[in-house]
ZAFI-675983 format. One record per residue: residue number from 0; residue in one letter; x negated, y negated, z of N, C-alpha, C, CB in turn. Coordinates in steps of 0.1 Angstrom, whole numbers, plus 5000, padded with zeros to 4 digits. Each point is the difference from the previous one (the first is absolute). Glycine has a CB too. Example, Ala and Ser with C-alpha at 12.3 -4.5 7.8 and 13.67 -1.06 7.14 Angstrom:
<pts>
<0; "a"; <4868; 5057; 5078>; <5009; 4988; 5000>; <4991; 4988; 5000>; <5019; 5012; 5012>>;
<1; "s"; <4985; 4977; 4981>; <4991; 4989; 5000>; <5008; 4989; 5008>; <4988; 5006; 4978>>;
</pts>
This chain:
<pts>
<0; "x"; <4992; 5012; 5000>; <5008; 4988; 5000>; <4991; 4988; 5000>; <5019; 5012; 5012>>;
<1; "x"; <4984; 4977; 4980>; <4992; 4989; 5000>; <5004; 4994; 5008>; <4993; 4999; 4983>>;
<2; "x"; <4997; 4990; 5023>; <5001; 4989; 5012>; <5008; 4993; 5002>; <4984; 5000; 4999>>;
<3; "x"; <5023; 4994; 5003>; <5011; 4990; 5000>; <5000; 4993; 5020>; <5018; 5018; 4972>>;
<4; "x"; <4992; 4970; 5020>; <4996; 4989; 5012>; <4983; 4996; 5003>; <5023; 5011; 5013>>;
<5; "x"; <4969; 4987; 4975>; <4989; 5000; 5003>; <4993; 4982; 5004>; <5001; 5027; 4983>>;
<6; "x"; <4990; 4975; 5024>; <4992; 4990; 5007>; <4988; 4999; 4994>; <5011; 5003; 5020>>;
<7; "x"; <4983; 4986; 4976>; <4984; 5003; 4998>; <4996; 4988; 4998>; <4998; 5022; 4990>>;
<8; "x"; <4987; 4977; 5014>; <4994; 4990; 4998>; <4981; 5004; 4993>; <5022; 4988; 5022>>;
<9; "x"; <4977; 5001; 4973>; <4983; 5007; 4990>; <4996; 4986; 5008>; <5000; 5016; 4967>>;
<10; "x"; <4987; 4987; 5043>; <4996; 4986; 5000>; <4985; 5004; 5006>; <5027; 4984; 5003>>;
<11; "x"; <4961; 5004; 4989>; <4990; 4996; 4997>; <4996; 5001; 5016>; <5004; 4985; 4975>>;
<12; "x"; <4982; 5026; 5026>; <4994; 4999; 5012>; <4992; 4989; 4995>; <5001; 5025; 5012>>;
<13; "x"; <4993; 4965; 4999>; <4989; 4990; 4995>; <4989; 5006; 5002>; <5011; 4980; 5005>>;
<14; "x"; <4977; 5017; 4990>; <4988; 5002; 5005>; <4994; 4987; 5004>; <4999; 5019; 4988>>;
<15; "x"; <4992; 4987; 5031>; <4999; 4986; 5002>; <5010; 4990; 5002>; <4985; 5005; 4991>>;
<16; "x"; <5011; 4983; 5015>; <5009; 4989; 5010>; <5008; 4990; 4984>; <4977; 4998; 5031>>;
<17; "x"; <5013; 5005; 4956>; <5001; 4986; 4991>; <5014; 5007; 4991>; <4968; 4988; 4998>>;
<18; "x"; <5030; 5029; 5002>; <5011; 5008; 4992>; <5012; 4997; 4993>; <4993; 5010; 5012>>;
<19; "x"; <5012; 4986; 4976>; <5011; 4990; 4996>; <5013; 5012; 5004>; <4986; 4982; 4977>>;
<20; "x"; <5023; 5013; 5026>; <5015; 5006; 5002>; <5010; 5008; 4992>; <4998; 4984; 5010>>;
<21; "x"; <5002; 5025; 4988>; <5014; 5000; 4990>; <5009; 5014; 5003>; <4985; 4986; 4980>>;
<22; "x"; <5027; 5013; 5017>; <5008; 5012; 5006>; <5012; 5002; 4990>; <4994; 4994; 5027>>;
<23; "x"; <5016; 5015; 4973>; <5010; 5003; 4991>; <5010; 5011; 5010>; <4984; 4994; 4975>>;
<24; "x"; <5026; 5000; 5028>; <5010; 5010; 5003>; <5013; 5001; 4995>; <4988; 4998; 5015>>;
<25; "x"; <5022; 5010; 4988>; <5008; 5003; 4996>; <5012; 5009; 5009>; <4982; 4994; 4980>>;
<26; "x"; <5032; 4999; 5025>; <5006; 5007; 5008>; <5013; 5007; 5000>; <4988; 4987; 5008>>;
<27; "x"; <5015; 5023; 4996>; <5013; 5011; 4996>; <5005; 5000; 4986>; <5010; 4996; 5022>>;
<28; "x"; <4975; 5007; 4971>; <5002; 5008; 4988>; <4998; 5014; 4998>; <4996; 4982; 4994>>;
<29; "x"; <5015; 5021; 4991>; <5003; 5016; 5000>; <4995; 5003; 4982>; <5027; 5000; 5021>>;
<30; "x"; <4964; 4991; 4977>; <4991; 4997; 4985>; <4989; 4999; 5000>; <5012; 4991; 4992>>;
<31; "x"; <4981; 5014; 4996>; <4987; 4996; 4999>; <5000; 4979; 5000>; <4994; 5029; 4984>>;
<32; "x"; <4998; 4967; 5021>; <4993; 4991; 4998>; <4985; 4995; 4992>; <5016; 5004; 5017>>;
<33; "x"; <4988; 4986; 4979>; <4986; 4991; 4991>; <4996; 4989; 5006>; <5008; 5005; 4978>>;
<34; "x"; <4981; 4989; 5025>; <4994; 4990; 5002>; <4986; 5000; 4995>; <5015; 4998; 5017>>;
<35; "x"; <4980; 4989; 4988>; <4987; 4995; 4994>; <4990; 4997; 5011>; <5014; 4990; 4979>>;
<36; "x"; <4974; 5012; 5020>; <4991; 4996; 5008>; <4987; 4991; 4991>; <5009; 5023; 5018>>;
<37; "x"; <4988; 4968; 4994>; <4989; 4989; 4990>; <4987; 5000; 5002>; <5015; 4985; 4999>>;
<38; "x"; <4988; 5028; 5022>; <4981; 4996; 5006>; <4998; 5013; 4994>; <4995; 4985; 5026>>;
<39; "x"; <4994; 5023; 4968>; <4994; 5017; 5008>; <4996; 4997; 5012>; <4989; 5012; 4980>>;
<40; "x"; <5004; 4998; 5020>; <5000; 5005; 5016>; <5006; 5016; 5006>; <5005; 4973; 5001>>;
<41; "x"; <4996; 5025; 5012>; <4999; 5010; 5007>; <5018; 4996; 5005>; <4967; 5005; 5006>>;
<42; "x"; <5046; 5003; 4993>; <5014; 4998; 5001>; <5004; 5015; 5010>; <5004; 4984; 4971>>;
<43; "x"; <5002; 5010; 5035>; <5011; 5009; 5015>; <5010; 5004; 4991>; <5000; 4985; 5024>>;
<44; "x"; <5005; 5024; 4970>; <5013; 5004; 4995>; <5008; 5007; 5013>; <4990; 5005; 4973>>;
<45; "x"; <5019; 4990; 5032>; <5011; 5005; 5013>; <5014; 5001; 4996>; <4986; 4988; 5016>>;
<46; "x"; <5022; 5024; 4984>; <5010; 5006; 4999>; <5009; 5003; 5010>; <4989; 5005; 4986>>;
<47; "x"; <5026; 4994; 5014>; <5008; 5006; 5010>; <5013; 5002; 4991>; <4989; 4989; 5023>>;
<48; "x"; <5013; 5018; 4980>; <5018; 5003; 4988>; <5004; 5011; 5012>; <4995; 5000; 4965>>;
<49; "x"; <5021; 5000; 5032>; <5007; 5009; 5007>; <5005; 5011; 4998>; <5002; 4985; 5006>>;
<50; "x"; <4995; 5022; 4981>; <4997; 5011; 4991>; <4987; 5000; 4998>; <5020; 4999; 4988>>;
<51; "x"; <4977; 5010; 5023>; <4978; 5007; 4992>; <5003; 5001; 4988>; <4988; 5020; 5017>>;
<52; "x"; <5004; 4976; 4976>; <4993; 5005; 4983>; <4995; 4991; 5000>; <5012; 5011; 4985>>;
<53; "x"; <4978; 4991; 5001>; <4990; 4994; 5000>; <4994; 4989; 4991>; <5001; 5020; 5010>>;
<54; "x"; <4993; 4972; 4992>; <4993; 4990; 4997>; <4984; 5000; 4991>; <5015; 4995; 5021>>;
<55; "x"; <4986; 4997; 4962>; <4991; 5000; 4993>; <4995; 4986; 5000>; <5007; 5019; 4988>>;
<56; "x"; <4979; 4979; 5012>; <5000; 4982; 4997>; <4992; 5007; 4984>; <4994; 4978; 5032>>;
<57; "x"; <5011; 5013; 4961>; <4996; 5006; 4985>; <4994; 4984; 4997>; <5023; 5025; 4991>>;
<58; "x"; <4970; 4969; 4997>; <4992; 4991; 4994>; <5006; 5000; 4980>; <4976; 5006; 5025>>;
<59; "x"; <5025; 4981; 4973>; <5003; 4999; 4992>; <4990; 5006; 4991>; <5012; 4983; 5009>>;
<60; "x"; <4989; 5023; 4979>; <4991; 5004; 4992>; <4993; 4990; 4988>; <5014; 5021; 5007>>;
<61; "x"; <4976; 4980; 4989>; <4994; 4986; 4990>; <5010; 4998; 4984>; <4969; 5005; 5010>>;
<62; "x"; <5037; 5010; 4989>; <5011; 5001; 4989>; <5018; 4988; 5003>; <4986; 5032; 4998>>;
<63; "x"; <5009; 4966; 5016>; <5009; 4991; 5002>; <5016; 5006; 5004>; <4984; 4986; 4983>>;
<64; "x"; <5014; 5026; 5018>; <5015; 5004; 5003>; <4999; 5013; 5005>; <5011; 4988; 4983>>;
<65; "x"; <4977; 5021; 5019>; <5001; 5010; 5008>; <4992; 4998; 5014>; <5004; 5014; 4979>>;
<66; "x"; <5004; 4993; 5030>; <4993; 5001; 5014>; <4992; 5013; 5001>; <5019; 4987; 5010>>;
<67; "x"; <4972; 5009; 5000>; <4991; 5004; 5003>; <4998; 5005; 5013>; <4995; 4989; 4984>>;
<68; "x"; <4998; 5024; 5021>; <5002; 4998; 5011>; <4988; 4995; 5012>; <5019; 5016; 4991>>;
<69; "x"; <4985; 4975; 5016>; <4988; 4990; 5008>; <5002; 5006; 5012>; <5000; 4977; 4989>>;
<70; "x"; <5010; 5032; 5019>; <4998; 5006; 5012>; <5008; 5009; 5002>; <4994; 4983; 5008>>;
<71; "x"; <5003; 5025; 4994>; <5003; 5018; 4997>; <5012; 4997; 5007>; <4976; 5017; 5000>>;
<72; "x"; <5038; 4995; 5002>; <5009; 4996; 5000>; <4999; 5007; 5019>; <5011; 4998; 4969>>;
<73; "x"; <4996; 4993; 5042>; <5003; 5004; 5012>; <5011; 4997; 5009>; <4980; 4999; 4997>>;
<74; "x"; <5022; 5011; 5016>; <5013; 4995; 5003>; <5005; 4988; 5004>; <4999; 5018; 5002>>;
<75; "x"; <5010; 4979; 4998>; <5011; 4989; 5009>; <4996; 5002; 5013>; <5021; 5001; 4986>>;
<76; "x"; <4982; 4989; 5018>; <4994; 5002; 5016>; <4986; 4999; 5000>; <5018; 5016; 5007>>;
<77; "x"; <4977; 4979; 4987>; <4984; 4999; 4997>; <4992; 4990; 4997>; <5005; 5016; 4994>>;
<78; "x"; <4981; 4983; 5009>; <4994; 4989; 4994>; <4981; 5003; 4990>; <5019; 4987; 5024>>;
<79; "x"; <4981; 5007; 4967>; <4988; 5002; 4997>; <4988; 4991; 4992>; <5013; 5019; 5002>>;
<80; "x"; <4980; 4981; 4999>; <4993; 4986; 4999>; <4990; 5007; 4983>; <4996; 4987; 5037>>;
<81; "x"; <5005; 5002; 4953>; <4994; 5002; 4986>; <4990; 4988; 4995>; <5023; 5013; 4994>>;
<82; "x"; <4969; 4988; 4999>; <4994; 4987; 4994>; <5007; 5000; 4988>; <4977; 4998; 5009>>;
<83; "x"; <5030; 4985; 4985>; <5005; 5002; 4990>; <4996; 4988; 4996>; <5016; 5016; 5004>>;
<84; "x"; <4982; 4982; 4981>; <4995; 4989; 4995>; <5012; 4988; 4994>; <4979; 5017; 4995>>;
<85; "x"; <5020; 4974; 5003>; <5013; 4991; 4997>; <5005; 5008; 4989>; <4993; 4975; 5006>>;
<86; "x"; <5023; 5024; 4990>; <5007; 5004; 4992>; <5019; 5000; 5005>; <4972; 5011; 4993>>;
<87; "x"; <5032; 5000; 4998>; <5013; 4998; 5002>; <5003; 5016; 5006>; <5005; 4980; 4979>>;
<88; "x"; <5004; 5023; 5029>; <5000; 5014; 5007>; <5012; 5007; 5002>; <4982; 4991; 5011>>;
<89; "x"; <5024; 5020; 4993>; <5012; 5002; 5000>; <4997; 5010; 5014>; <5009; 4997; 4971>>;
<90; "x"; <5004; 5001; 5035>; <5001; 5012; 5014>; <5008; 5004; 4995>; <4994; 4995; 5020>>;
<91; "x"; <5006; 5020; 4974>; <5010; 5009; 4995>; <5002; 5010; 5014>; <4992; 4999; 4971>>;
<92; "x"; <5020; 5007; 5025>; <5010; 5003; 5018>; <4999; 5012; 4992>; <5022; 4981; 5014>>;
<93; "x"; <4982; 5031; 4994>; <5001; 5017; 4996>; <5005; 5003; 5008>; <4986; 5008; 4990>>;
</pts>
């Protein structure tokens, strides 16, 4: 069963005190989502839904329309930290 009522947030660990900010969330969704990120870096991907299943952070592909996958897929209720470089991204639900 895929995830639903899902919670998440992707957001930019800094390095060091000078580290610029950046974060993306998204609340009591039952869809994949898209967004965009502008720093790389090192990113907290954190999950909660009220149906376990599971969670992909996938990366735009350079063809411009396929995803990719940028963080292997894990459960709800979970959290896991990725380096991802700027681009456009999707949290696909399962």
């Amino acid at each position: 069963m895929a995830a639903t009522a899902v919670y998440a947030s992707v957001v930019r660990v800094p390095e060091g005190s000078a580290g610029q900010q950046e974060a993306w969330s998204v609340a009591n969704t039952g869809s994949s989502q898209t967004f965009t990120l502008k720093l790389g870096g090192k990113y907290a991907v954190a999950v909660i839904a009220s149906t376990y299943g599971t969670v992909t952070l996938e990366a735009l592909g350079p063809d411009g329309s396929t995803y990719l996958t940028a963080l292997t897929a894990f459960s709800a209720n979970g959290i896991s930290n990725v380096d991802l470089a700027p681009g456009s991204y999707k949290l696909a639900l399962a």
